[in-house]
N, C-alpha and C positions, 0 to 999 in steps of 0.2 A: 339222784340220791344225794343231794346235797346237803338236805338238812337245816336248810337255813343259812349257812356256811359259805361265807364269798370264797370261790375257787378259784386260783390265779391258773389261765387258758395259755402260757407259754410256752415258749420251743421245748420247756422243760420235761412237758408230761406225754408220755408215753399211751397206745393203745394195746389192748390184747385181748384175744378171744377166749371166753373160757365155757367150756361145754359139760355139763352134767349129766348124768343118765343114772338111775335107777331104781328102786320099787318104790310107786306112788304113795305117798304116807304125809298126813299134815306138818305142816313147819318148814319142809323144807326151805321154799323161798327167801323166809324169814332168816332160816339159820343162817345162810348164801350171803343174801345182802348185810346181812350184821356183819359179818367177818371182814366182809368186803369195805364198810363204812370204816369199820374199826380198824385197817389198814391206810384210808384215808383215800378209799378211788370210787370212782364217781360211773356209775351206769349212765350208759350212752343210750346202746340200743340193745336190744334183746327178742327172745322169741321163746315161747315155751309150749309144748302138749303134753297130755296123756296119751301114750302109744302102748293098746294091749296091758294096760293096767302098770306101764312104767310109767316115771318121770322123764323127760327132757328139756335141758332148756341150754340154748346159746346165749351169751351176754356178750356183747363188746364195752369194757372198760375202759375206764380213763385211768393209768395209776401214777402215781407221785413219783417226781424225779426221782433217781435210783434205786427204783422197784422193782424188779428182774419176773418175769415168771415162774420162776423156783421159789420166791419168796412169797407170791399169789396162793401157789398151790401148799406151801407149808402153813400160812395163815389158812388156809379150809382142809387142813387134812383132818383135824380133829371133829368138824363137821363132817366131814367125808365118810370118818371112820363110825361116827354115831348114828347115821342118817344112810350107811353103805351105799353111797354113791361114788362110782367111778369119774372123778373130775381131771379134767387137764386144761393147763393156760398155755397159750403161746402167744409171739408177740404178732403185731400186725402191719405191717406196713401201711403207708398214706397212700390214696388213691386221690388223683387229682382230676376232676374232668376238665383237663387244660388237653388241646389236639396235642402240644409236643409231647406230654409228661403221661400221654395214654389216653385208650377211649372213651368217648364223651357217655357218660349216664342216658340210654337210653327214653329213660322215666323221666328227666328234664327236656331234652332235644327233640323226642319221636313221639311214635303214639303207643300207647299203652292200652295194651284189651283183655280183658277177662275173658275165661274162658268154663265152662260148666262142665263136666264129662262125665255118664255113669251109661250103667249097662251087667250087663251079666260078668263075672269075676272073672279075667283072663290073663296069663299070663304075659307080659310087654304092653302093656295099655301105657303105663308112663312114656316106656323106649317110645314106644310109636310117634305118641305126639310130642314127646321132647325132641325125636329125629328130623321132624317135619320143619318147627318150629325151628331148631338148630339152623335148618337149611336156608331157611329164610332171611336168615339173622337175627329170629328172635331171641331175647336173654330172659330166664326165666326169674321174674322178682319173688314172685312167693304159689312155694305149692302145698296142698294138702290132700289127703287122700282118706278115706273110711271107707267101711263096709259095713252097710245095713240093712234091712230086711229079716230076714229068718235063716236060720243056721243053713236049711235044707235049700234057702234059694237067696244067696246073700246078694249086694244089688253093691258095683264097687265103685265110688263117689269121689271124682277129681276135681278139684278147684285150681287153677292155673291162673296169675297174675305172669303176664308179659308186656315186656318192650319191645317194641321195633325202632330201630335209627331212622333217621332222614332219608326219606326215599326210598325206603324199601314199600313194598305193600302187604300193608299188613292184612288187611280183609281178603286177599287170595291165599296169605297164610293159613289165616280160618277153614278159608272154604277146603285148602288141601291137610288140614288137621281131619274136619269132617268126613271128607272122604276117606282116610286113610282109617282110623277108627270104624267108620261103616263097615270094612270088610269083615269086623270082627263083631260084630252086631250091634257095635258101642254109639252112643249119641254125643256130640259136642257140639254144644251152643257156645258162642263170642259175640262182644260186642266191646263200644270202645269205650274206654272210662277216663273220665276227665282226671289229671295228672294235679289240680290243686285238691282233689277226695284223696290223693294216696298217703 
């Protein structure tokens, strides 16, 4: 969200997460990033859905030397207030995939697998195959979930993006995802996906 606008990238500017939630209605995005531009910080990354007819969206900012999160969040209260969404900023600390400064990014180092899941609505379908995968040392990059079909037999649709590190195995992850799911009549399909498509 630069604008055209050379952005000086030094030790100066700071990261923070800031999360919105609430009823789905045109503009919002629009009102979000104006505030945000008009503060002077720059959208990194972000994620947004409609969930049950809300809004949600995570953004990780970039903000201008001595721009505190209190300051984030008074620059969008007045959006906040016209658009009733529940927002919050916080700051972020720096993740380095250096081995001494912390663990390396799966999704550069390992292999990375999709994963497909649906079946009839149950309760613990996420637990199950996040427990499995946990065990393995998968980290989970991106999940989503729906339900569709007909109200009387809804059909509940998991998408899983994972990592695995160096020498784990991940394709016996799969297969004990699979099984673990089957007990509950649920199907998941995996396969691996090349790490420059992510």
């Amino acid at each position: 969200m630069h604008n055209g606008a050379v952005v000086n990238r030094s030790a100066d500017v700071a990261h923070m997460a800031l999360t919105a939630v609430g009823v789905d209605q045109p503009g919002i995005v629009a009102a979000l990033t104006g505030a945000l531009e008009e503060l002077g910080c720059n959208l990194e990354d972000s994620t947004m859905s409609i969930l049950r007819g809300h809004f949600a969206v995570l953004l990780v900012i970039e903000v201008p030397a001595g721009v505190g999160a209190e300051a984030v969040e008074s620059a969008l209260a007045s959006v906040a207030t016209a658009l009733d969404l529940v927002v919050s900023v916080r700051p972020m600390r720096d993740v380095h995939p250096d081995p001494d400064r912390g663990p390396a990014d799966p999704a550069r180092s390992g292999e990375v697998y999709a994963f497909s899941i649906h079946g009839a609505d149950h309760p613990g379908i996420v637990h199950r195959a996040a427990r499995v995968l946990a065990e393995a040392g998968g980290n989970v990059l991106d999940l989503s979930t729906r339900l569709v079909g007909s109200s009387d037999r809804p059909v509940y649709v998991l998408h899983l993006t994972v990592g695995f590190p160096p020498g784990s195995d991940a394709g016996a992850a799969a297969d004990a995802v699979r099984d673990a799911l089957a007990e509950l009549g649920v199907q998941s399909h995996a396969h691996p996906v090349e790490i420059d498509v992510l």
